[in-house]
C-alpha positions in Angstrom: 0.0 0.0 0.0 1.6 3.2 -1.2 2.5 6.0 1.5 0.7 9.8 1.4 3.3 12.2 1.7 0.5 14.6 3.6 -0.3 12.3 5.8 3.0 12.1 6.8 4.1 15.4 6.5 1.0 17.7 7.3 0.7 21.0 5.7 1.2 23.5 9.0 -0.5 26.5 7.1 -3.6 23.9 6.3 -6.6 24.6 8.3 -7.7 22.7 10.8 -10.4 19.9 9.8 -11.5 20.2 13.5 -11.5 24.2 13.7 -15.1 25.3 12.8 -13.3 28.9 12.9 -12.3 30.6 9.3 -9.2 32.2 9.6 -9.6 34.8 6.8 -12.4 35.9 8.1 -10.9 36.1 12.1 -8.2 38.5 10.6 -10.3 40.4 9.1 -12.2 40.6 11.6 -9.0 42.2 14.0 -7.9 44.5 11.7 -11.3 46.0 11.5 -11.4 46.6 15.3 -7.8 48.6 15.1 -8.0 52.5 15.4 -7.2 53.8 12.3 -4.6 56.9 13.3 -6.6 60.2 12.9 -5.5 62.6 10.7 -5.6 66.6 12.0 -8.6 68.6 10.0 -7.0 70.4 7.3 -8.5 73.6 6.3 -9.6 74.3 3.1 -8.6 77.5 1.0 -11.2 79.9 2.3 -11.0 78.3 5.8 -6.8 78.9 6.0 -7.6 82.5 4.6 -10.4 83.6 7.2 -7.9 82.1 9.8 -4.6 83.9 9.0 -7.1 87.1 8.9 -7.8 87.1 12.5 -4.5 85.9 13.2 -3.3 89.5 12.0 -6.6 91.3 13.9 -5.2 90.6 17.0 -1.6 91.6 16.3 -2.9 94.8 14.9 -5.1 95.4 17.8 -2.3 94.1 20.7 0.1 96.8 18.7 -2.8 99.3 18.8 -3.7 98.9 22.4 0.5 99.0 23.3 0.5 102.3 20.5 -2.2 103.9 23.1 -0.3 103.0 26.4 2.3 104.5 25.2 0.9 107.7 24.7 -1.3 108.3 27.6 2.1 107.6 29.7 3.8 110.4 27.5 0.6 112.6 28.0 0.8 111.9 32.3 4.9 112.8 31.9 4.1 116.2 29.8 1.2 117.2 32.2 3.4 116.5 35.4 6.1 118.0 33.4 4.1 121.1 33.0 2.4 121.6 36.6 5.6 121.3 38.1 6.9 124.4 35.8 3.9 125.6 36.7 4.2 125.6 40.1 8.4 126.1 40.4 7.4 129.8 38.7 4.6 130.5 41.1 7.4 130.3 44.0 10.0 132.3 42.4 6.9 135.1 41.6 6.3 134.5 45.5 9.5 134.9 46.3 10.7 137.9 44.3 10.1 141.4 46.2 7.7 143.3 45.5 8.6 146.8 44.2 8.1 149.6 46.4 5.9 152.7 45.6 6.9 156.2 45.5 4.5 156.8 49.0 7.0 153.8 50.7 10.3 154.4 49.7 9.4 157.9 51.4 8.6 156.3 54.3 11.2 154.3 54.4 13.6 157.6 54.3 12.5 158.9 57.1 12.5 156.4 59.2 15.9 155.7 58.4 17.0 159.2 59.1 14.7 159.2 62.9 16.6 156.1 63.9 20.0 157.3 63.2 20.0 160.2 64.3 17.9 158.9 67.8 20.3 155.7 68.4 24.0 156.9 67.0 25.0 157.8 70.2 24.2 154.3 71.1 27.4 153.1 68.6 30.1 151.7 70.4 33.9 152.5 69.4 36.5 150.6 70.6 40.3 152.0 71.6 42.9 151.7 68.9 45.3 148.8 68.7 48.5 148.8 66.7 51.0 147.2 64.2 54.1 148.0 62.6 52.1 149.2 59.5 48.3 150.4 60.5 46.3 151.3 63.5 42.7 149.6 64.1 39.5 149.7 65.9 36.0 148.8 65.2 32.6 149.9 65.4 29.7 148.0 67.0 26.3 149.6 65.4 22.9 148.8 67.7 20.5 146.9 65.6 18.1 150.1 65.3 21.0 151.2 63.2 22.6 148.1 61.5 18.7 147.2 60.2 19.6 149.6 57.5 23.1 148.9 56.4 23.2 149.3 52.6 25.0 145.8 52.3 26.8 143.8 53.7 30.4 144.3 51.8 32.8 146.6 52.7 31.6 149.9 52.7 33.0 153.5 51.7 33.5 156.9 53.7 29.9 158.0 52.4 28.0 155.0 53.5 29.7 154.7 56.8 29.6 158.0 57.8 25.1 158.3 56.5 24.5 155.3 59.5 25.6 157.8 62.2 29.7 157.0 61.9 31.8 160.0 64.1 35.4 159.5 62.7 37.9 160.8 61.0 37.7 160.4 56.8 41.5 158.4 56.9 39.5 155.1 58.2 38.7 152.7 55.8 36.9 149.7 56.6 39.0 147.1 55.2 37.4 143.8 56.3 33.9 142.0 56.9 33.1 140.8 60.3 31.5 137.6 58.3 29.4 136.6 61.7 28.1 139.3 62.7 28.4 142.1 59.8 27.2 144.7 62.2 30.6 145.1 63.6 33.0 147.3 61.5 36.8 146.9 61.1 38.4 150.3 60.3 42.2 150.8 59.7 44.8 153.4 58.8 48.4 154.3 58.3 50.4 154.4 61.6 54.1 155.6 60.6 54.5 158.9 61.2 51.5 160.2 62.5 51.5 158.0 66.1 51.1 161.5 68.0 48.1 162.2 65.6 46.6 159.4 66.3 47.1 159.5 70.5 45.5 163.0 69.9 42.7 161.7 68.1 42.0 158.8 70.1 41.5 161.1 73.4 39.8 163.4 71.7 37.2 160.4 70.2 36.9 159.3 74.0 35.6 162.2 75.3 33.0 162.4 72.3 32.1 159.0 73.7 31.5 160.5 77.1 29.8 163.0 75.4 27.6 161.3 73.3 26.9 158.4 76.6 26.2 161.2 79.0 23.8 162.6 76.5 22.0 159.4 75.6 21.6 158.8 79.2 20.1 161.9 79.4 17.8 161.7 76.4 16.4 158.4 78.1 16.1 160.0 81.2 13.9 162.6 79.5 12.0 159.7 77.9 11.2 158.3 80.7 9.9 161.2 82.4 7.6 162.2 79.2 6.1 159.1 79.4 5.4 159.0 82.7 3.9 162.6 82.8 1.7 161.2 80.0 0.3 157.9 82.2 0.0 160.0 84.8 -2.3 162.4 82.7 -4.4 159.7 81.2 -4.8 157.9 84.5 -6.5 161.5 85.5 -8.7 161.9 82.7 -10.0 158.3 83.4 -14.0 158.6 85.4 
């Protein structure tokens, strides 16, 4: 009895008799239940073109709304800019004086002239002190007095002598008493005229008695005008 090749070698690929199962259809069957890969939405023409549209809205109106920042923070800068102009002129119109009238100046004069010429014997003159070169002294000037200095530099025979000033026209005040600018620093030549100068200086203290003596008495006749006039008004009192 011959051999059958199949039955002794079996076909592995050949289905099985006792499988009921098709295997075409069982792998068809798989792949069906895979998930496909999804593909992104593409856009068509018109789609791309309304998209890229707004796409370059929104720049335009990020760039606008930055353009508009901008601006409103210069505006804020000019305007503080401005009020601080505004208000640094305001001060310095504040702080100019104002110019006097015709009526004030006047005034002014006069008032200059009654308190010299009521406190200069009030001004206090030192003795002389000496050098090789120059003598010295200085002049202290009550307040009532040095209220109306002309400045505060060094000043010249003129201006000295208009605040009340008794002294010979050879003194020049030569320096500024930088603290207290009431105080004047007068000098002169020495050599040669040192008798002069003793003379003067004794002759200047006995003006200062002199003037002392009748300050003290000017006061004392103050006093006693104002106390005749309480007295009066007292009296005329019911």
């Amino acid at each position: 009895m011959p051999l059958n090749p199949e039955e002794l070698f079996p076909d592995p690929f050949a289905a099985d008799p006792n499988d009921t199962k098709d295997p075409l259809k069982e792998m068809m069957k798989r792949l069906s239940t895979q998930k496909r890969p999804t593909l992104p939405p593409t856009l068509n023409t018109s789609d791309q073109t309304k998209h890229d549209s707004r796409l370059q809205t929104k720049e335009q109106q990020k760039l606008l709304r930055q353009k508009q920042k901008q601006q409103q923070l210069q505006q804020l800068q000019q305007q503080e800019q401005q009020n601080q102009l505004q208000q640094q002129q305001k001060q310095e119109q504040e702080q100019k004086p104002r110019e006097k009238t015709k009526e004030e100046l006047e005034q002014e004069a006069r008032q200059r002239l009654k308190d010299i010429e009521t406190h200069k014997s009030e001004i206090y003159y030192s003795s002389y002190y000496y050098d090789d070169s120059f003598a010295y002294k200085h002049v202290k000037l009550p307040k009532t007095i040095s209220r109306w200095l002309p400045h505060f530099g060094l000043l010249s025979h003129e201006e000295w002598k208009s605040l009340g000033v008794e002294q010979e026209p050879q003194w020049k005040h030569y320096m500024i008493h930088a603290p207290e600018p009431h105080i004047l620093l007068f000098r002169r030549e020495f050599k040669g005229i040192e008798e002069q100068l003793k003379n003067e200086e004794k002759q200047e203290r006995m003006r200062r008695r002199k003037r002392e003596q009748g300050g003290n008495e000017d006061k004392n006749r103050n006093m006693v005008v104002a106390n005749n006039a309480t007295r009066a008004a007292k009296r005329q009192k019911p």
